[in-house]
N, CA, C and O of each residue as an XYZ file, in Angstrom:
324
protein
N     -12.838      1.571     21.308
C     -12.176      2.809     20.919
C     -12.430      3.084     19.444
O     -12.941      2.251     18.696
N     -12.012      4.408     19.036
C     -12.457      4.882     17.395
C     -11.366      3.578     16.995
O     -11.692      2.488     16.526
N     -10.130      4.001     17.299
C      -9.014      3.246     16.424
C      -9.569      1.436     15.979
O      -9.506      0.818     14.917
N     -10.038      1.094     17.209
C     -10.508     -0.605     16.862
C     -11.943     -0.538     16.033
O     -12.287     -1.468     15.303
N     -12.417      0.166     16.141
C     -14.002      0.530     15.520
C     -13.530      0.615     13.886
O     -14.098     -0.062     13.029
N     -12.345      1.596     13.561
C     -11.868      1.628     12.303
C     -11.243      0.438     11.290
O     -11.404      0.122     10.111
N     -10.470     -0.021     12.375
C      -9.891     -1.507     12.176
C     -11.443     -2.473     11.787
O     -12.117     -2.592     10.764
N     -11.515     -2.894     12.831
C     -13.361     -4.027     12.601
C     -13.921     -3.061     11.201
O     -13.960     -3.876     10.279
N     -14.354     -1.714     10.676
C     -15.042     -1.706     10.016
C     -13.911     -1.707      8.479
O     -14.461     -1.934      7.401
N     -12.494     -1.465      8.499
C     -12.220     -2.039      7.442
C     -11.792     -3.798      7.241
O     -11.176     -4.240      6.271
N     -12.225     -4.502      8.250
C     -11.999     -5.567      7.400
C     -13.144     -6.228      6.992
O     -13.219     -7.442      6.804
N     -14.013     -5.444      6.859
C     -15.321     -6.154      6.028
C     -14.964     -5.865      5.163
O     -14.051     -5.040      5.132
N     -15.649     -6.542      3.695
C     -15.681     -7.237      2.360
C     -16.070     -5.910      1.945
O     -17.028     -5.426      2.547
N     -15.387     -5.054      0.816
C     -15.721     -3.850      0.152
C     -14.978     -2.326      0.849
O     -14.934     -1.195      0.363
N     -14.515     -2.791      2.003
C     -14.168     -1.618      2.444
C     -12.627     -1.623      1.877
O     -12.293     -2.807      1.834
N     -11.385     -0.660      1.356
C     -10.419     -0.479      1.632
C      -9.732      0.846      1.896
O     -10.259      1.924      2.173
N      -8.501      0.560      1.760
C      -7.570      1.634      2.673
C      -7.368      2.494      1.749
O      -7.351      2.256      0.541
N      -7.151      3.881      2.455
C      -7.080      4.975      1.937
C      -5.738      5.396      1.589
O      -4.992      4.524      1.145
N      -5.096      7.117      1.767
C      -3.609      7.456      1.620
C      -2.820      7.359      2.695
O      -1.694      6.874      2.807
N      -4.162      8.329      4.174
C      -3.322      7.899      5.462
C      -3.072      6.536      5.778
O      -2.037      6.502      6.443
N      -3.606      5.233      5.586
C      -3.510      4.018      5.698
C      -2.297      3.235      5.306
O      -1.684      2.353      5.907
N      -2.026      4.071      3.554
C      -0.981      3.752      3.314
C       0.360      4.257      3.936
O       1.397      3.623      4.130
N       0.185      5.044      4.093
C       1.310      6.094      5.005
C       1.560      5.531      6.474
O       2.527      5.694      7.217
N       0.901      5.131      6.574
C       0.879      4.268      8.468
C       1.331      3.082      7.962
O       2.169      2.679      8.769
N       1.214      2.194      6.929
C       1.816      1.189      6.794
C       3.299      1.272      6.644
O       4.042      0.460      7.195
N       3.778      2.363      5.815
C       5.172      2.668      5.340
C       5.686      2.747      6.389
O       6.752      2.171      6.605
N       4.947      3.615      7.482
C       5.869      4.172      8.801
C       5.840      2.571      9.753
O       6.823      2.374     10.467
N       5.060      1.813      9.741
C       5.156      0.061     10.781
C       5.997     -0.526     10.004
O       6.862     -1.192     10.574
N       6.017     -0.475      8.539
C       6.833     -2.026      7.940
C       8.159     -1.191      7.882
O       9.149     -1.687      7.344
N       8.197      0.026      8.407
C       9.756      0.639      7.688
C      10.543      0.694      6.739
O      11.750      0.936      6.729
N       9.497      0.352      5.533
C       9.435      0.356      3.759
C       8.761      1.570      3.207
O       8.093      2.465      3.725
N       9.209      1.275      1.808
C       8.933      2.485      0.857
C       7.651      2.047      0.253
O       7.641      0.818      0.195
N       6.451      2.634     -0.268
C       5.769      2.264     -0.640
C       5.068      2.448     -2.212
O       4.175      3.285     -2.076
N       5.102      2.186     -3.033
C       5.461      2.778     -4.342
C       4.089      2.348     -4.735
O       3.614      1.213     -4.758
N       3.353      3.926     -5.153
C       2.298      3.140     -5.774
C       2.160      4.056     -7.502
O       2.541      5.163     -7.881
N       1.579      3.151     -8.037
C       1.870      3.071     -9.433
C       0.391      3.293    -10.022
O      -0.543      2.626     -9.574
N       0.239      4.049    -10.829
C      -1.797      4.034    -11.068
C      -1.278      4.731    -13.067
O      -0.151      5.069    -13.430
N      -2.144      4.722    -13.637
C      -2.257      4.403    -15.173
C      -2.083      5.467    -15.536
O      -2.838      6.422    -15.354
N      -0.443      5.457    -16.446
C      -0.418      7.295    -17.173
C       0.055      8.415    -15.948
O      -0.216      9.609    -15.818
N       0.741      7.642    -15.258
C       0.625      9.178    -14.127
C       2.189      8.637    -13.431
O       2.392      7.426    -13.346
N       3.052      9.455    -13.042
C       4.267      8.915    -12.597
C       4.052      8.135    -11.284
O       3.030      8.363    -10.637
N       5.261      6.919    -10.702
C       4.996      6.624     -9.582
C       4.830      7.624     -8.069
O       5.586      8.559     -7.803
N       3.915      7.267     -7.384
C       4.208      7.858     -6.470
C       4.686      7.359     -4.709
O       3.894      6.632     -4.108
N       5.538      7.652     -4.249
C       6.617      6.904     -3.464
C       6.359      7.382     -2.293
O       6.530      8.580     -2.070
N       5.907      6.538     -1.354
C       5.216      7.030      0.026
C       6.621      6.485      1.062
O       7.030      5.325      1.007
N       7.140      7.375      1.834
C       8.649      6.720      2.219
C       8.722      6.426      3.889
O       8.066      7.214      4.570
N       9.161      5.794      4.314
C       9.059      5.691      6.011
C       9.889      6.183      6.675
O      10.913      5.505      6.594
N      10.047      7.312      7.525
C      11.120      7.812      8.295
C      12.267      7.027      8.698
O      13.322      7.519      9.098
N      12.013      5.715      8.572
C      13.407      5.191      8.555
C      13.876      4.341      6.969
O      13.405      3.374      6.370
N      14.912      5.180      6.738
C      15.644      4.499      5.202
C      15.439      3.009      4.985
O      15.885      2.106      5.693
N      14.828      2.916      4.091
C      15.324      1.372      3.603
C      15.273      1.720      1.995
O      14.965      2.752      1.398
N      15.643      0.614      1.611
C      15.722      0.529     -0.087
C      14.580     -0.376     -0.693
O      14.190     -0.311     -1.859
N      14.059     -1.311      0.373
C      13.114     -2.456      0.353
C      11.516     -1.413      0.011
O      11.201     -0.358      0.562
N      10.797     -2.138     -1.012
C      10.006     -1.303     -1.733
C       8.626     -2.568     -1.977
O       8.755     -3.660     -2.531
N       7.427     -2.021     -1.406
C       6.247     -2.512     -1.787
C       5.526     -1.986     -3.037
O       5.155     -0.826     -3.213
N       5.427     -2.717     -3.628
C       4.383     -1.992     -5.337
C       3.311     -2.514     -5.249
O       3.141     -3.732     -5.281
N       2.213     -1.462     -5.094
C       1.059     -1.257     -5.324
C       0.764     -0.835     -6.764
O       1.659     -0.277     -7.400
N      -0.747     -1.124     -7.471
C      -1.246     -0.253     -8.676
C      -2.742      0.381     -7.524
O      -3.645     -0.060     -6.814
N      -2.328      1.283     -7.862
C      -4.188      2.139     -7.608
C      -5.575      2.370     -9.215
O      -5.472      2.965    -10.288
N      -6.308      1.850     -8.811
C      -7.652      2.012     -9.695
C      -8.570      3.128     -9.437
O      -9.652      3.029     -8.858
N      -8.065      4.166     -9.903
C      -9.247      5.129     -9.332
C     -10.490      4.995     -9.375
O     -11.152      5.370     -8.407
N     -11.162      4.384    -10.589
C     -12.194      4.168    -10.648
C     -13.254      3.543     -9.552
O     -14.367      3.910     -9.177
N     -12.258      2.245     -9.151
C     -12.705      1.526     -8.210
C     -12.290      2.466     -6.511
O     -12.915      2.410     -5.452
N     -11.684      2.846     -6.673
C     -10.768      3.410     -5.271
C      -9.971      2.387     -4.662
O      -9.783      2.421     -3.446
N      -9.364      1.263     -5.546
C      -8.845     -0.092     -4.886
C      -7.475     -0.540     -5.401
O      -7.226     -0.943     -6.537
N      -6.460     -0.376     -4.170
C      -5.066     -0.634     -4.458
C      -4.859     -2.359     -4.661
O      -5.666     -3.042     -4.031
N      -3.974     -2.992     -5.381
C      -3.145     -4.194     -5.510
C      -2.112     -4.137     -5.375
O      -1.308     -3.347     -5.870
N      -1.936     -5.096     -4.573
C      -0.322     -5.797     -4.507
C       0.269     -6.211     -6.088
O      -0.474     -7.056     -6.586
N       1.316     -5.862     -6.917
C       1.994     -6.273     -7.573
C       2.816     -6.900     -7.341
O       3.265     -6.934     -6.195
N       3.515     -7.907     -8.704
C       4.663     -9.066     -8.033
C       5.943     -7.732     -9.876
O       5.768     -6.992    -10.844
N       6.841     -8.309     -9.170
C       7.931     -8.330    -10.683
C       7.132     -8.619    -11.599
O       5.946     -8.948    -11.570
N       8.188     -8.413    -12.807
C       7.422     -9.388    -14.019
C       7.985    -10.661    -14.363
O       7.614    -11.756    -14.787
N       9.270     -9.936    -13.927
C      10.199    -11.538    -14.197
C      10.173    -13.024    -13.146
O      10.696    -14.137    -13.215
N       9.088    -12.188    -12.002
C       9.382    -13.164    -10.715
C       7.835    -13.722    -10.199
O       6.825    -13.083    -10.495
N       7.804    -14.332     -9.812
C       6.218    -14.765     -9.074
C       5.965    -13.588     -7.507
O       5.034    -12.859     -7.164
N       7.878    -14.049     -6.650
C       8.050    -13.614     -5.847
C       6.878    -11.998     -5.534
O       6.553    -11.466     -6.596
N       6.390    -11.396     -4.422
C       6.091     -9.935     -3.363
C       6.991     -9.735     -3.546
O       7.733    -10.713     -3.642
N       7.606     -8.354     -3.730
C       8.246     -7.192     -3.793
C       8.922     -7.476     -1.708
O      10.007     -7.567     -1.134
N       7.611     -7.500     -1.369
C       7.517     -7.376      0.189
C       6.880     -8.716      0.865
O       5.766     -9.075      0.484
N       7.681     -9.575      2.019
C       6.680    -10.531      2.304
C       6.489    -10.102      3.615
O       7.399     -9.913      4.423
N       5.406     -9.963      3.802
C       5.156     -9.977      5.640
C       4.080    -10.877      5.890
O       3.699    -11.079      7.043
């Protein structure tokens, strides 16, 4: 199917996820998704169902490539799945 064809071709080495990607994640983990990129306010991708529980991303435009951030004060994911 397209959907598994999409899956197999992003988990090769160089490929990553886009906005809808992120947005489909918010809506499965039923978290907020906060992504954070340089000089520009956060922007907060939210899941139809409320939570307060919040994943932080930074985006690199340059690269087109999101990271997982931790706190600063903590080692701890924001989010563990």
């Amino acid at each position: 199917s397209t959907f598994k064809r999409y899956i197999n071709d992003m988990n090769k080495n160089g490929n990553y996820v886009d906005h809808t990607v992120i947005s489909v994640t918010a809506r499965f983990l039923q978290k907020q998704i906060v992504i954070h990129q340089h000089r520009q306010p956060p922007l907060v991708i939210s899941s139809p169902v409320f939570s307060q529980e919040q994943l932080h991303v930074c985006y690199d435009p340059d690269s087109g490539h999101y990271e997982s951030v931790v706190r600063f004060d903590n080692t701890q994911y924001f989010l563990s799945i």
